[in-house]
C-alpha positions as CSV (number, residue, x, y, z in Angstrom):
1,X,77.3,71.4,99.2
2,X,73.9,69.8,99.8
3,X,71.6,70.1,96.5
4,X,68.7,72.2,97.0
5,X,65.1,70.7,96.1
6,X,63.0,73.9,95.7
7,X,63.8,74.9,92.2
8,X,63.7,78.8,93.2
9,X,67.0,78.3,95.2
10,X,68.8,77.3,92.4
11,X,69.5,81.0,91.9
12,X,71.0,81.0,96.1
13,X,73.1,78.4,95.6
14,X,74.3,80.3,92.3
15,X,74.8,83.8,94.2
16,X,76.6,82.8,97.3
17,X,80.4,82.3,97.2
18,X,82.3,80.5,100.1
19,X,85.4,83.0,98.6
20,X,83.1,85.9,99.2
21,X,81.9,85.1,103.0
22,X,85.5,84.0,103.5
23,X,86.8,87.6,102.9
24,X,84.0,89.1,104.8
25,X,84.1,86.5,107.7
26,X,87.3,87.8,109.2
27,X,87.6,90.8,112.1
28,X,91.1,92.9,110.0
29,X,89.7,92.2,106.7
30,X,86.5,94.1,107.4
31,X,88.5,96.7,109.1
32,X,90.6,97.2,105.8
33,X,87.3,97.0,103.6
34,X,86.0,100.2,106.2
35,X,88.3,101.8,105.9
36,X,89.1,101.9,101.9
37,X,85.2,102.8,102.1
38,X,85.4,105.7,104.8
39,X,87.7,107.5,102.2
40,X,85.8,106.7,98.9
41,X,88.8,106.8,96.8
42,X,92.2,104.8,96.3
43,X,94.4,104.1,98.8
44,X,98.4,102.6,99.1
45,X,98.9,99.5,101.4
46,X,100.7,101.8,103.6
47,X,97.9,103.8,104.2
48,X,95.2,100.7,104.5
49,X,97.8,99.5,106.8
50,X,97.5,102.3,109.4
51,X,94.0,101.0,110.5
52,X,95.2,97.9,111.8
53,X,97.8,97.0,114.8
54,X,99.5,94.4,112.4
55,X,102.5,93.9,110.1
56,X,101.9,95.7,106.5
57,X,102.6,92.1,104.6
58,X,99.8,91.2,106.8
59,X,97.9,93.6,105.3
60,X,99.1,93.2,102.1
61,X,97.8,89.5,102.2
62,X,94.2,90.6,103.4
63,X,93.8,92.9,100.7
64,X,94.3,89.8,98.4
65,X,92.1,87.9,99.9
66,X,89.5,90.8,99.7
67,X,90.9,91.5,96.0
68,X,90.6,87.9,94.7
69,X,86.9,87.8,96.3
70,X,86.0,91.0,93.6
71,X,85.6,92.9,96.7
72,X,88.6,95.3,95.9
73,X,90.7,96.3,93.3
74,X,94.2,97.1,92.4
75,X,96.1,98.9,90.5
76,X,100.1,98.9,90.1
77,X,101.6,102.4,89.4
78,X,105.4,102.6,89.8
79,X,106.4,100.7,93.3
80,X,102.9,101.5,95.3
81,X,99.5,99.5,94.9
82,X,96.7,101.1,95.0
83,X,93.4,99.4,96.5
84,X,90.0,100.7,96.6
85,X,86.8,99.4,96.7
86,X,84.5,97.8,94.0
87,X,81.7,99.8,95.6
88,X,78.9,98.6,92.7
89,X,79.8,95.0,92.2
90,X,79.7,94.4,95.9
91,X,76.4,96.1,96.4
92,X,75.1,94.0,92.9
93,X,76.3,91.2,94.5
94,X,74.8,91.3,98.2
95,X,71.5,92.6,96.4
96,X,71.5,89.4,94.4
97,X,72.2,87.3,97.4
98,X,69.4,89.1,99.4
99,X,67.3,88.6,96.1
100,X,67.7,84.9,95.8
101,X,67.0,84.4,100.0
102,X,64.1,86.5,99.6
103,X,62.7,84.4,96.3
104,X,63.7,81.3,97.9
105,X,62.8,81.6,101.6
106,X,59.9,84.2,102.4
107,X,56.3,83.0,102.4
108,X,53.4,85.1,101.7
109,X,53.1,85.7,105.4
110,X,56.9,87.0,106.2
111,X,56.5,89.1,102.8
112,X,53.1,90.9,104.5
113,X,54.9,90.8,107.4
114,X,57.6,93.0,105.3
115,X,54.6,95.7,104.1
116,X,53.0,96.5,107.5
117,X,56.6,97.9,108.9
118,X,56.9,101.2,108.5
């Protein structure tokens, strides 16, 4: 990663996670994530599964990949896994992101800019 001379993006290079845009970056995966947030509370693989024309173990290996980026969660009870979304992290952690861009890129004129729009 290239270092960063203005001392304010320190904090964007500290907020952005290539594991994070990697999750997101893909077409199924953000199927899956709408679809665990449509229904707001836990769901099985089977059910994440019927959103998505693919194999289950397919799914299974998205939700891991959403899971490991603290996206999701899971929880084991008897043979099923449940997945749901980590609904406040996530949002902490895009607000963060869109904090650091905004302290690190917007001049005084973009942030006027920003005020005059209704």
């Amino acid at each position: 990663m290239t270092q960063i001379s203005n001392q304010c993006c320190g904090d964007l290079q500290h907020v952005l996670s290539p594991q994070l845009f990697k999750a997101l970056c893909d077409r199924t995966r953000l199927s899956i994530l709408v679809r665990l947030a449509e229904r707001c509370e836990e769901m099985t693989v089977s059910e994440v599964a019927s959103c998505c024309p693919i194999n289950i173990s397919v799914v299974s290996r998205h939700l891991a990949t959403l899971r490991d980026a603290g996206i999701v969660e899971s929880a084991k009870r008897g043979k099923e896994v449940y997945y749901s979304v980590r609904a406040a992290a996530l949002v902490r952690t895009l607000r963060e992101i869109a904090d650091a861009i905004e302290r690190c890129c917007l001049t005084d004129s973009d942030q006027s800019d920003q005020e005059e729009e209704p």
